[in-house]
C-alpha positions as CSV (number, residue, x, y, z in Angstrom):
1,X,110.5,142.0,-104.7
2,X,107.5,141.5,-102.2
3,X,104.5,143.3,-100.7
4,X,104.6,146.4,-98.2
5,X,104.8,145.1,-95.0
6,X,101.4,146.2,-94.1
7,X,99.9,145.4,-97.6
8,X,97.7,142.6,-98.3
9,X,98.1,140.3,-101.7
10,X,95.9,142.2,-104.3
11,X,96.4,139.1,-107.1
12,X,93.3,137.4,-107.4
13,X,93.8,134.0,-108.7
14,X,91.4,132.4,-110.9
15,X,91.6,129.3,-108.9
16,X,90.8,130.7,-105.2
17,X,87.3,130.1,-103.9
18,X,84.6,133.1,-104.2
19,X,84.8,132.8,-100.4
20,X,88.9,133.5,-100.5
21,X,88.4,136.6,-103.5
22,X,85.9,138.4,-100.9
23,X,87.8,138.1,-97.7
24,X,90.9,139.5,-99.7
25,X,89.0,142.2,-101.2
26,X,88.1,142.8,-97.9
27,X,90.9,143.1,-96.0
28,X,92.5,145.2,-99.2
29,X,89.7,147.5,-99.1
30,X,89.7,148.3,-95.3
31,X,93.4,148.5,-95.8
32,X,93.8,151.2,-98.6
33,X,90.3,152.9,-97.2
34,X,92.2,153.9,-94.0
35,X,95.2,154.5,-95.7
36,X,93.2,157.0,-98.2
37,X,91.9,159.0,-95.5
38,X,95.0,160.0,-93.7
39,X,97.0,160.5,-97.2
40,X,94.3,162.1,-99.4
41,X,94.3,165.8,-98.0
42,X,98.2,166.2,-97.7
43,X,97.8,165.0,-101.8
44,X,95.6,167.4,-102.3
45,X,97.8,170.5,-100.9
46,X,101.2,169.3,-101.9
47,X,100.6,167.7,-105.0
48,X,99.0,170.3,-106.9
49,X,101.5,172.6,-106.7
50,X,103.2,173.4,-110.3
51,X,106.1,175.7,-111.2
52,X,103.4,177.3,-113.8
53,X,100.0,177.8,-113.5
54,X,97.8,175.4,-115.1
55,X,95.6,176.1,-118.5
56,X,92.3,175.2,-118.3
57,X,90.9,173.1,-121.5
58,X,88.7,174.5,-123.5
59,X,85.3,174.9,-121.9
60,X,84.3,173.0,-119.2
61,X,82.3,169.8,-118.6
62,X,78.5,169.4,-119.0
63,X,77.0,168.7,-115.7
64,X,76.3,165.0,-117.2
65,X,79.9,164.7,-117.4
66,X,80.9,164.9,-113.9
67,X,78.7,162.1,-114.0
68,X,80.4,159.9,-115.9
69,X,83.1,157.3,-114.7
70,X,87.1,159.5,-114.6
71,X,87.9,157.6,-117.7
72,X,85.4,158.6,-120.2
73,X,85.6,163.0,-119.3
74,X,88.0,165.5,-119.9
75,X,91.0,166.1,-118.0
76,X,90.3,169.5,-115.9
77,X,93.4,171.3,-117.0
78,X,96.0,171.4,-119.8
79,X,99.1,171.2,-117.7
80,X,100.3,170.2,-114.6
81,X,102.9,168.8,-112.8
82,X,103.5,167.7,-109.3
83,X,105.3,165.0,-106.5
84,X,103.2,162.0,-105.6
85,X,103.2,159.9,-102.3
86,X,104.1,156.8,-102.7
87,X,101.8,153.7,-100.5
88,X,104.1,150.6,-100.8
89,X,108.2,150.3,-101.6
90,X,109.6,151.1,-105.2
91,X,112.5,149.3,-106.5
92,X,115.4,151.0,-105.9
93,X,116.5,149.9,-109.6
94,X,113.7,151.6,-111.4
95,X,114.7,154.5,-112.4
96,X,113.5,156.2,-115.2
97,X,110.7,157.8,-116.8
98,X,107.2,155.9,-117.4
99,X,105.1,157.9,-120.6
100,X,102.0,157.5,-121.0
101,X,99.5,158.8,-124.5
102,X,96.1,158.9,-125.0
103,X,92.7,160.9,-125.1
104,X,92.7,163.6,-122.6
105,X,89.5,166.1,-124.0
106,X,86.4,164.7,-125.3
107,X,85.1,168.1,-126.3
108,X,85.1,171.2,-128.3
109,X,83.1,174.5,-127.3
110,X,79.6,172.9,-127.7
111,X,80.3,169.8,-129.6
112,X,81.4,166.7,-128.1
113,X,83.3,163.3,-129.5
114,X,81.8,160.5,-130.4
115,X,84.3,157.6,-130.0
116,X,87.7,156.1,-127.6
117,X,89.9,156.9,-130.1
118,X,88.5,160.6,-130.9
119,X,90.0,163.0,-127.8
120,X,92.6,165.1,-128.1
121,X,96.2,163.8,-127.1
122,X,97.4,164.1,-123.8
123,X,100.8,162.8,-122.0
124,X,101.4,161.8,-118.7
125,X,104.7,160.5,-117.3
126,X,105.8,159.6,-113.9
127,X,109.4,159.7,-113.3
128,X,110.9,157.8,-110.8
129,X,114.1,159.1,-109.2
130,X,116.7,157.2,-107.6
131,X,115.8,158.5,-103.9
132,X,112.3,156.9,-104.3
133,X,110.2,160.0,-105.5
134,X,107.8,159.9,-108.1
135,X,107.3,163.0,-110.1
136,X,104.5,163.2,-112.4
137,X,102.5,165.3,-114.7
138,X,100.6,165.6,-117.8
139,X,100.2,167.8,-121.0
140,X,98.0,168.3,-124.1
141,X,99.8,167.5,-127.3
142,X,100.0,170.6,-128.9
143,X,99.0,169.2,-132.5
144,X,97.5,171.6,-135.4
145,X,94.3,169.6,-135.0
146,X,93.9,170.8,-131.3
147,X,95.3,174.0,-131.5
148,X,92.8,175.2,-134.5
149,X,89.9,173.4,-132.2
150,X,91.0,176.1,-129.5
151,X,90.8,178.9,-131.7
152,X,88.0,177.8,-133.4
153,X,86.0,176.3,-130.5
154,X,84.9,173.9,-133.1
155,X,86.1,170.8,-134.9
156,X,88.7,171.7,-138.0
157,X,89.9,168.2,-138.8
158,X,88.8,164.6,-139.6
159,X,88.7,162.3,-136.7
160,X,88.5,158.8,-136.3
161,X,84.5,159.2,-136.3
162,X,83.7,162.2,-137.2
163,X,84.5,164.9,-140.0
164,X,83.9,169.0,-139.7
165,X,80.3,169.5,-141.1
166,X,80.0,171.9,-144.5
167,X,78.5,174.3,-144.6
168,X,76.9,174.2,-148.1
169,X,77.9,172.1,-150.8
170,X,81.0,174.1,-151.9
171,X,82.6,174.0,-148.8
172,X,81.7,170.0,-149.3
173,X,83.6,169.9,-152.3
174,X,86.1,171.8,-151.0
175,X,86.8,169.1,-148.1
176,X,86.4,166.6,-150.5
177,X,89.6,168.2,-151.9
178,X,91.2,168.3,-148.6
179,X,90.4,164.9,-147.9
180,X,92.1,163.7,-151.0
181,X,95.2,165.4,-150.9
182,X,95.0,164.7,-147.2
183,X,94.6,168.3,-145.5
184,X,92.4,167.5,-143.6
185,X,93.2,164.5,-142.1
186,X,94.1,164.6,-138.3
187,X,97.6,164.8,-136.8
188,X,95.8,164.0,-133.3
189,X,98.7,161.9,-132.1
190,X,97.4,160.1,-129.4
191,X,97.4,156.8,-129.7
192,X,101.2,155.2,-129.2
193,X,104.5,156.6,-127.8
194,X,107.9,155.4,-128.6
195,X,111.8,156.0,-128.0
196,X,113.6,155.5,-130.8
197,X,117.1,153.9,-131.4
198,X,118.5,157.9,-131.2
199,X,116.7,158.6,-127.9
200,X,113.7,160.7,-129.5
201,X,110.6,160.5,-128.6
202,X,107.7,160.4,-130.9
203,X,103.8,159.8,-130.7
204,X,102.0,158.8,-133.5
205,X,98.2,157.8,-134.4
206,X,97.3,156.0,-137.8
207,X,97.7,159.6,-140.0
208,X,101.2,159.8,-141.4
209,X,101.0,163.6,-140.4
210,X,100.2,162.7,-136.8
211,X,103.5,162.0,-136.0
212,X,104.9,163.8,-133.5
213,X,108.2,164.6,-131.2
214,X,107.8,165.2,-127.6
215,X,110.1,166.2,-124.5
216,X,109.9,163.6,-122.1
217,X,110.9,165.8,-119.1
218,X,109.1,168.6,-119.6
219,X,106.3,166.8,-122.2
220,X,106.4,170.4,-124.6
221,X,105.5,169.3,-128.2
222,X,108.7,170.1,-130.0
223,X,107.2,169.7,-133.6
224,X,106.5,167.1,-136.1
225,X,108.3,164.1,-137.3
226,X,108.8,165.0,-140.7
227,X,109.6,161.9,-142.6
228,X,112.6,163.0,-145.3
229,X,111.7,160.1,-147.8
230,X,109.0,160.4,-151.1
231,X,106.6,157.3,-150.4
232,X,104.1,159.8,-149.7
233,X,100.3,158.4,-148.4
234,X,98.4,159.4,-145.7
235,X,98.2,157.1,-143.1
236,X,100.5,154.2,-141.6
237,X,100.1,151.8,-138.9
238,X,99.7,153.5,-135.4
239,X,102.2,150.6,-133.8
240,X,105.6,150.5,-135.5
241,X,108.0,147.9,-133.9
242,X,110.8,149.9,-132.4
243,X,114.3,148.8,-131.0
244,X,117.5,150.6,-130.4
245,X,118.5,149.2,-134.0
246,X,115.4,150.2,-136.3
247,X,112.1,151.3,-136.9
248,X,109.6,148.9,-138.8
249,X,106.4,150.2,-140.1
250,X,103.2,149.1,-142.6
251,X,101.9,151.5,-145.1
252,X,98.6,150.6,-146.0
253,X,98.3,151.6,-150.1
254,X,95.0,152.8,-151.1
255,X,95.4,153.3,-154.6
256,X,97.3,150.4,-155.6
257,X,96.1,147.8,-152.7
258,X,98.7,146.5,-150.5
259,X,101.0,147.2,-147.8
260,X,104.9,148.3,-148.0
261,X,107.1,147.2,-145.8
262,X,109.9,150.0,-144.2
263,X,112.5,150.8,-142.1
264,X,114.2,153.7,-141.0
265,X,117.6,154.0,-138.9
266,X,118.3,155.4,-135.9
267,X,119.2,158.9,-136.0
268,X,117.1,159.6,-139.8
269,X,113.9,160.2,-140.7
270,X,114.1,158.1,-143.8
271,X,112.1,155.3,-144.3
272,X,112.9,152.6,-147.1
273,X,111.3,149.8,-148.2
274,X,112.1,146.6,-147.5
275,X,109.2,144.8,-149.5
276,X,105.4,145.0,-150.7
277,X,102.7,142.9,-150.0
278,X,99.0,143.0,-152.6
279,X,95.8,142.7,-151.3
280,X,94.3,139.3,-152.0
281,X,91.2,139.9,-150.3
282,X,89.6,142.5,-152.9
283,X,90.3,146.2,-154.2
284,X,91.1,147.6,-150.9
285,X,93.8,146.6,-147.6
286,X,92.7,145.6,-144.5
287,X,92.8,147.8,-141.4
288,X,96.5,147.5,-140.1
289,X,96.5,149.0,-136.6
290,X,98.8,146.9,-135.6
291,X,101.6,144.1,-136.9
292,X,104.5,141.7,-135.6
293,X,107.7,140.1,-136.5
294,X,110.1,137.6,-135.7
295,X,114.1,137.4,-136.0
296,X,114.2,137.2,-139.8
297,X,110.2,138.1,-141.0
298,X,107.9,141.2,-140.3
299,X,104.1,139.2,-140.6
300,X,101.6,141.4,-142.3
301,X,98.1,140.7,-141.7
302,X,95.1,140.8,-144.2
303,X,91.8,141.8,-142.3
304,X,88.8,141.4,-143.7
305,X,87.9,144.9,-141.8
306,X,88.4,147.0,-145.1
307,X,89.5,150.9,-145.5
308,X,86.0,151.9,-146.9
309,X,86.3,154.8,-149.4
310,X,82.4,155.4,-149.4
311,X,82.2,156.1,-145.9
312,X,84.8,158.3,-146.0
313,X,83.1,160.3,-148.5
314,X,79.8,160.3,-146.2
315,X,78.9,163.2,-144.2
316,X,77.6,161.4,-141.2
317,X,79.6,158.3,-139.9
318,X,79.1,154.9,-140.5
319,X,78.4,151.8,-137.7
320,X,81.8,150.8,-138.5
321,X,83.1,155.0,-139.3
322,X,85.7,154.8,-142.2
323,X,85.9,150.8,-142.0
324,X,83.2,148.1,-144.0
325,X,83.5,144.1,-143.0
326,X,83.8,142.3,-146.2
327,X,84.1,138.8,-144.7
328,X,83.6,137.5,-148.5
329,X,87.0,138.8,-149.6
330,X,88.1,136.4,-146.4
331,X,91.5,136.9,-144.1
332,X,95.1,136.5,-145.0
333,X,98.4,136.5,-143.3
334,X,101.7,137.6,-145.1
335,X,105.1,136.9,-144.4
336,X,107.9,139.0,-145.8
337,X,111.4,138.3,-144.9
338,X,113.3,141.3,-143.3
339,X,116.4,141.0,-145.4
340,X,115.2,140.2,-149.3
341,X,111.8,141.5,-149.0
342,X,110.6,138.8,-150.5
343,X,107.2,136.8,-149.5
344,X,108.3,133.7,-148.0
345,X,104.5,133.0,-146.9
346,X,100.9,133.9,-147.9
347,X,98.2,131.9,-146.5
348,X,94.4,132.2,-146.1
349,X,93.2,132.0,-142.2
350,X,90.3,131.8,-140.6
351,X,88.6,135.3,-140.5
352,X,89.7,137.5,-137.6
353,X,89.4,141.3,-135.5
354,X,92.6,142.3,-134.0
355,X,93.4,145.5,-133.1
356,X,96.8,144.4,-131.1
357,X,99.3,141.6,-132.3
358,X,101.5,140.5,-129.2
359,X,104.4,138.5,-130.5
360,X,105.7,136.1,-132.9
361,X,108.2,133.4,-133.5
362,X,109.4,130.9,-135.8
363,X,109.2,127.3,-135.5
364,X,112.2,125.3,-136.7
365,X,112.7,121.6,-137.2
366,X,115.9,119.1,-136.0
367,X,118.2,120.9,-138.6
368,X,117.2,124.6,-138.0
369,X,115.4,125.5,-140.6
370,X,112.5,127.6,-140.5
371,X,109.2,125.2,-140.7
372,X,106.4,127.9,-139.8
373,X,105.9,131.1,-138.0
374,X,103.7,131.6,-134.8
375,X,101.7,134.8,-134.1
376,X,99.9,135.6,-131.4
377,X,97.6,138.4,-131.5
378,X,94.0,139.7,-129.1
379,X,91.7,138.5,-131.4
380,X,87.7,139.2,-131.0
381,X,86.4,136.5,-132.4
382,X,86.0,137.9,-135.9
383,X,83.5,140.4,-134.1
384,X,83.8,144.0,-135.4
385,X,80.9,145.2,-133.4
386,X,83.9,145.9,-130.5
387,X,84.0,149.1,-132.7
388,X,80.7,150.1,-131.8
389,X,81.4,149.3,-128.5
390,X,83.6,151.6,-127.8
391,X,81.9,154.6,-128.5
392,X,81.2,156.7,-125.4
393,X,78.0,157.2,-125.7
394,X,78.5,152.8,-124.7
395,X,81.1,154.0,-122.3
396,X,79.6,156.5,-120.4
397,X,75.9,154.4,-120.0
398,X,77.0,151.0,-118.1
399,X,74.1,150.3,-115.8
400,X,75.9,146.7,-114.9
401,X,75.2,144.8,-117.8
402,X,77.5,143.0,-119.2
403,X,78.1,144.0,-123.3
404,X,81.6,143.9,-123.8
405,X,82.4,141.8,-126.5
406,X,84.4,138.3,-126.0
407,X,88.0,138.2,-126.7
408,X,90.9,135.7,-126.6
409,X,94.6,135.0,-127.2
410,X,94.9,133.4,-130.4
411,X,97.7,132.2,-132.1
412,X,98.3,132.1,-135.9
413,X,100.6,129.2,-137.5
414,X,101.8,130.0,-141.2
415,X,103.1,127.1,-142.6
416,X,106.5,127.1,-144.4
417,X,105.8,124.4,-146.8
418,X,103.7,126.1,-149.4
419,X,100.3,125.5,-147.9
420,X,97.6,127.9,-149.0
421,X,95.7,127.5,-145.5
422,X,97.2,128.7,-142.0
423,X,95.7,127.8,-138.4
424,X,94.3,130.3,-135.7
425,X,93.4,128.6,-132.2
426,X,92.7,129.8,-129.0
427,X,96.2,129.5,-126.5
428,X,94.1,129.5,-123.3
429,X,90.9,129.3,-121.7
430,X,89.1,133.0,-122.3
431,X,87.5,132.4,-119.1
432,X,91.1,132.8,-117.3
433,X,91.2,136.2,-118.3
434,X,87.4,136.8,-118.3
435,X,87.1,136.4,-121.9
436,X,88.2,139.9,-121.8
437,X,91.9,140.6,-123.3
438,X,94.0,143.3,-125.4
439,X,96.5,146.1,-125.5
440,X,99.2,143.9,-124.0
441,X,103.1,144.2,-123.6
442,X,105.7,141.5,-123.2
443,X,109.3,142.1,-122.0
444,X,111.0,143.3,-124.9
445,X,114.1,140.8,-124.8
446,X,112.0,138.4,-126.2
447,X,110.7,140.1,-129.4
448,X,110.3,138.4,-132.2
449,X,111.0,135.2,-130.1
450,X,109.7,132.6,-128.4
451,X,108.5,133.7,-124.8
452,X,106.0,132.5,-122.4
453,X,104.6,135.5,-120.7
454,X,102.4,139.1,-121.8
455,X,100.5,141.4,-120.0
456,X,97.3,142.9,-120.9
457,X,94.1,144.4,-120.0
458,X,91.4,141.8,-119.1
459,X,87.6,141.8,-117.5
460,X,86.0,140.8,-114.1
461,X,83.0,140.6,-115.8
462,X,79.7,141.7,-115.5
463,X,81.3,144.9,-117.6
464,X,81.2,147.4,-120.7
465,X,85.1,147.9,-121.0
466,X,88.3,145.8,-120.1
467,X,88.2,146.6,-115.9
468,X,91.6,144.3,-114.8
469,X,95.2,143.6,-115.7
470,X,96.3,140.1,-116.7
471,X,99.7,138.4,-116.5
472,X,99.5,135.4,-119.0
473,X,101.3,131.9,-118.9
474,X,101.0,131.1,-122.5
475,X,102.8,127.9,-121.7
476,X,100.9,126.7,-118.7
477,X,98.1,128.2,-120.4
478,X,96.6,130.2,-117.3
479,X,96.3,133.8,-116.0
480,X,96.9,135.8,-112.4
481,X,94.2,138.6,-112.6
482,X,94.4,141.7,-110.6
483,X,91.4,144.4,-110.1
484,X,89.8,146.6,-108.0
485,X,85.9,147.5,-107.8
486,X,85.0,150.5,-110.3
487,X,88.7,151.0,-111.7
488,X,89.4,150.9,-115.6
489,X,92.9,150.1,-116.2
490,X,95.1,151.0,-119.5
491,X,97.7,149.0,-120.8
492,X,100.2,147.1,-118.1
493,X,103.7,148.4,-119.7
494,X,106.7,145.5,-118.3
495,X,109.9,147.1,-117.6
496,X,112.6,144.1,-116.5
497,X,115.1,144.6,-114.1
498,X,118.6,145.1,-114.8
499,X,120.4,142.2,-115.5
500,X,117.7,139.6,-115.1
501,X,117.9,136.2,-116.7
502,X,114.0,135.1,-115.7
503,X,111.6,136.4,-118.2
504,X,109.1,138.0,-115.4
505,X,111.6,139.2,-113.4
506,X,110.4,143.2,-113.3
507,X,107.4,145.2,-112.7
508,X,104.4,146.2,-114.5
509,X,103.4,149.5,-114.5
510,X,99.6,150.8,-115.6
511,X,97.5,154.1,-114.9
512,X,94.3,153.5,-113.0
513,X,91.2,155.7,-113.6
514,X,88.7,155.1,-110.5
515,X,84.4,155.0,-110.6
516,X,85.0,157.8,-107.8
517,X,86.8,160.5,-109.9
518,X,90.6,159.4,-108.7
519,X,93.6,158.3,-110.2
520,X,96.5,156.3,-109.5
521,X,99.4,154.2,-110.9
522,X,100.0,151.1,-109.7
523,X,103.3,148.7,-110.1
524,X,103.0,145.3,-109.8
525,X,105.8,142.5,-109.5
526,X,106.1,140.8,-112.8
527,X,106.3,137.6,-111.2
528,X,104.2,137.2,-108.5
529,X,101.6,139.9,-110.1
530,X,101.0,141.4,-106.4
531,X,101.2,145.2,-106.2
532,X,104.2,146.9,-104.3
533,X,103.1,150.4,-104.8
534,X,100.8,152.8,-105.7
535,X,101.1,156.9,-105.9
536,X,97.8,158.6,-106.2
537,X,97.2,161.6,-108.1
538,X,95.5,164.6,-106.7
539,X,92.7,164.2,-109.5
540,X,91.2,161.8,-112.1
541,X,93.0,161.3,-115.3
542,X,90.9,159.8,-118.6
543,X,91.7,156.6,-120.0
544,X,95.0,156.3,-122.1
545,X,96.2,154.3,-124.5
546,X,99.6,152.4,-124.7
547,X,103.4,154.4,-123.0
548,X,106.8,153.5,-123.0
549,X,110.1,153.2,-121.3
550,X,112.7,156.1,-121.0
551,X,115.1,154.6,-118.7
552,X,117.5,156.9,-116.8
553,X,120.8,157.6,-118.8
C-alpha cells in the first residue's frame, strides 16, 4: 500500500529536523486546503442526505458550546446516515464495517456533564464496500438511562461523576436504596464495542446492566445483554478480552474484596468462573477498567486506585468521583491460569495508573517452561490526577498550556519462581511518543503473545488531551507519530490484511474531530504509518472511545 499519487507523506518522524516537520506540514496543508475547498460543498449537499429524517438531541447547545473544540460538544442530531467522498485510494481488501462508541451528548435540558466518560452513547460506523464506497452514519444508544433523560429533560441515573440530586432527604434515602440494590446505576453503554464469537454485537461500560446489543448495519439498539448466570454484582470491567472462541471478563467484588475470573461461550450468555483473586491491598478492589492475558493466564491487576464506598454515598462528587488513592495499601499483580483457576503468581509492583493494558506474554526458558509473564500496559506514572484532567470543564478551557499529564509504555515482569516483588519499567523513551500514550490496539493475531508493534493515541505537545496517533516499535524501542494542527484523535483500531504473515501489514483506522468543527476518518498504512485516505463528514462528530471490526461475511 502507498500514498495517493498527489498526496504528500503525513508521518512525522521523531527523528526529522524541525526544518523537515514544517516544510511537510506545509506542503500537506496547502495540499488538503485546496482539496477542502473544491470537495467540501458537494459533502455538504450529498452527504447529508438520509433515508429518514434526523432527530434532533435533546435541546440544543449553549452558545459557549459552539465554542468549544468538535470533540468536547454534542453531536447536532440523533441519527443520520450518509455516503462519504473518499481523498486518497482504499484497499480494495477492506471490506467490512468499522464501529465506533463513545460520548455523543454532554447535556440534559439545562444541566450539563461534568466528565469524558459522562455523555450519552453514541455509534458511528463506516462501512466500506467492495466498489470503494464508504457509507457512514451514527446513532444514540437507546439505553434506559438516555431515554428517561429525554422524557425527563433531567438526569435519572448515576453517572460516572455525577448522581440525580434529592430532593429532600427521603428521596435521599430512597436512592440510597437504589444505589444498593443497583437501580440506579447507569446502563450508559458507551465506552467499548465488541463482536463476539456468535457474530453479536455488544457495547458495554463498567455497569453490568450497561450492556448492550446493537445492529451494526442499521446501529438500532436491539436490547440488553442479559447475562443468564446468578453471580449477580453490579459492575464489571468495561474491556473484556473477546475472540471468536470466548469471552473473558473481571468482576470486581465489593462485598467480599476480590475479583472473579469468567468466561462465557459463544452463542450463551452464561458466564462461569474460572477462578478468584482477594484483595491484598486492603478492604476494597482496585479499579479494573481494564485487564490482559496470555496463552495459558488472564493477569489481574491490583490498583491502588480503590472503589470508594464513601464517595459513592456523597451527594456532590469527589476529586477522584467514586474512586480514593490509597497508595499505603500498595499495587499488586495477579496471575490466574485459564484452565485450573488457580493463582500461579501474586506479586507486589511498584505502584501504578492504568486505565488500558495492551498485551501480555510469557517468558520461557531453554526447556519451555513458563519462567515469568510480561505485561505491558499505558501507565501514568502512578498519577491519578489524569482523572481530574479529563473533566470538560479541563477540556473545553485549553488556552495552549501544556497540562496533560505524562504517560508511558510500561511493562510488568511477574516472576514465576515465587518471588513476592515484580518489576515495572518503561519500554521506550516517553519523549518518542510525546510522553503522551493510551487507548491502544495491536493486531489481534498476536494476543496473548509476544508481538512487537501497538497503536495508540499520543501528544505533540504543548496540549490538554492526547492530539496524535502513534505506531510503536517496542522492540527497536521507537515511534512514527502522525498529527495534524487542532485535531484530537480516538483510538487507532489495526485491521491486518488478509493473509498477511508481517505483523504491520494492514491499516489503521481512527475518527478525527477537528479545532474547526469538522470531522474525518483517516486510514493509515500499518507499516509505513503514512495516510492513504481520508473521507470527511459533512459535520463534526465528538470524541469517542474504543470500536471494532465487523469484517464482511
Amino acid at each position: 500500500m502507498g500514498l495517493h499519487p498527489r498526496q504528500s507523506p503525513v508521518t512525522v518522524s521523531n527523528n526529522n529536523s524541525a526544518r523537515n516537520k514544517k516544510e511537510g506540514w506545509y506542503l500537506r496543508k496547502t495540499f488538503f486546503d485546496s482539496k477542502r475547498d473544491r470537495t467540501r460543498d458537494h459533502l455538504m449537499i450529498s452527504n447529508v442526505a438520509s433515508h429518514q429524517s434526523p432527530a434532533s438531541v435533546p435541546e440544543r447547545e449553549s452558545c459557549a458550546e459552539h465554542r468549544n473544540h468538535v470533540a468536547w460538544t454534542s453531536v447536532k442530531q440523533e441519527r443520520w446516515e450518509g455516503e462519504l467522498v473518499v481523498e486518497g485510494e482504499i484497499p480494495s481488501w477492506l471490506n467490512g464495517t468499522y464501529l465506533r462508541n463513545g460520548p455523543g451528548v454532554w447535556h440534559i435540558g439545562e444541566f450539563n456533564f461534568g466528565h469524558l466518560f459522562d455523555g450519552y452513547a453514541m455509534l458511528v460506523k463506516v462501512h466500506f464496500e467492495k466498489n470503494g464506497r464508504l457509507i457512514a452514519g451514527h446513532r444514540q444508544i437507546e439505553t434506559e438511562a438516555y431515554k428517561a433523560a429525554k422524557k425527563n429533560k433531567k438526569l435519572c441515573y448515576r453517572e460516572f461523576s455525577v448522581s440525580p440530586k434529592p430532593d429532600n432527604f427521603l428521596a435521599y434515602v430512597g436512592e440510597l436504596a437504589k444505589l444498593f440494590s443497583g437501580a440506579s446505576l447507569t446502563d450508559n453503554a458507551n465506552n467499548g464495542i465488541y463482536k463476539l464469537g456468535d457474530g453479536r454485537i455488544i457495547c458495554l461500560t463498567e455497569t453490568q446492566k450497561g450492556s448492550v446489543i446493537v445492529d451494526p448495519d442499521t446501529l438500532d439498539t436491539l436490547g440488553k445483554f442479559e447475562y443468564s448466570d446468578p453471580l449477580g454484582g453490579f459492575i464489571q470491567s468495561s474491556h473484556p478480552i473477546v475472540t471468536d472462541d470466548e469471552f473473558l471478563t473481571l468482576l470486581p467484588d465489593l462485598l467480599n474484596p476480590g475479583y472473579l475470573v469468567v468466561r462465557m461461550e459463544p452463542g450463551t450468555n452464561e458466564r462461569k468462573v474460572i477462578g478468584r483473586v482477594n484483595c491484598r491491598g486492603g478492604p476494597a478492589p482496585g479499579w479494573v477498567h481494564s485487564f490482559t492475558m496470555t496463552e495459558h493466564y488472564v493477569v489481574v491487576p491490583e490498583m491502588p486506585l480503590q472503589y470508594s464506598v464513601q464517595s459513592l454515598l456523597k451527594a456532590e462528587p469527589s476529586a477522584l468521583y467514586q474512586f480514593e488513592w490509597r497508595p499505603e495499601r500498595k499495587a499488586f499483580l495477579h496471575v490466574v491460569c485459564k484452565a485450573s483457576g488457580k493463582i500461579a503468581a501474586s506479586v507486589e509492583v511498584p505502584l501504578y495508573m492504568v486505565f488500558h493494558f495492551i498485551n501480555a506474554y510469557e517468558e520461557k526458558d531453554k526447556d519451555g517452561r513458563v519462567i515469568a509473564v510480561i505485561a505491558d500496559c499505558c501507565e501514568h506514572n502512578a498519577d491519578t490526577t489524569i482523572i481530574e484532567t479529563l473533566s470538560l470543564k479541563n477540556l473545553r478551557s485549553f488556552h495552549g498550556q501544556d497540562v496533560l499529564p505524562d504517560a508511558r509504555v510500561g511493562r510488568f515482569t511477574i516472576p514465576f519462581d515465587g518471588s513476592q516483588f515484580g518489576k515495572l519499567e518503561t519500554v521506550m523513551d516517553p519523549e518518542e511518543h510525546g510522553r503522551g500514550v493510551d487507548m491502544c490496539s495491536i493486531n489481534p493475531a498476536y494476543l496473548g503473545k509476544k508481538y512487537r508493534y501497538a497503536y495508540a493515541i499520543g501528544a505533540k505537545r504543548p496540549c490538554n488531551f492526547p492530539n496524535s496517533l502513534t505506531k510503536l516499535d517496542l522492540v527497536k524501542q521507537k515511534a512514527k507519530n502522525w498529527c495534524e494542527e487542532g485535531i484530537v484523535p480516538s483510538e487507532p483500531l489495526f485491521v491486518a490484511r488478509p493473509g498477511a504473515t508481517d505483523e504491520d501489514d494492514g491499516v489503521v483506522i481512527s475518527m478525527i474531530s477537528e479545532k474547526n468543527g469538522g470531522a474525518y476518518v483517516v486510514l493509515l498504512d500499518g507499516s509505513t504509518f503514512e495516510e492513504i485516505a481520508r473521507a470527511r463528514f459533512p459535520f463534526g462528530l465528538p470524541y469517542g472511545f474504543h470500536g471494532c471490526w465487523v469484517p464482511e461475511n
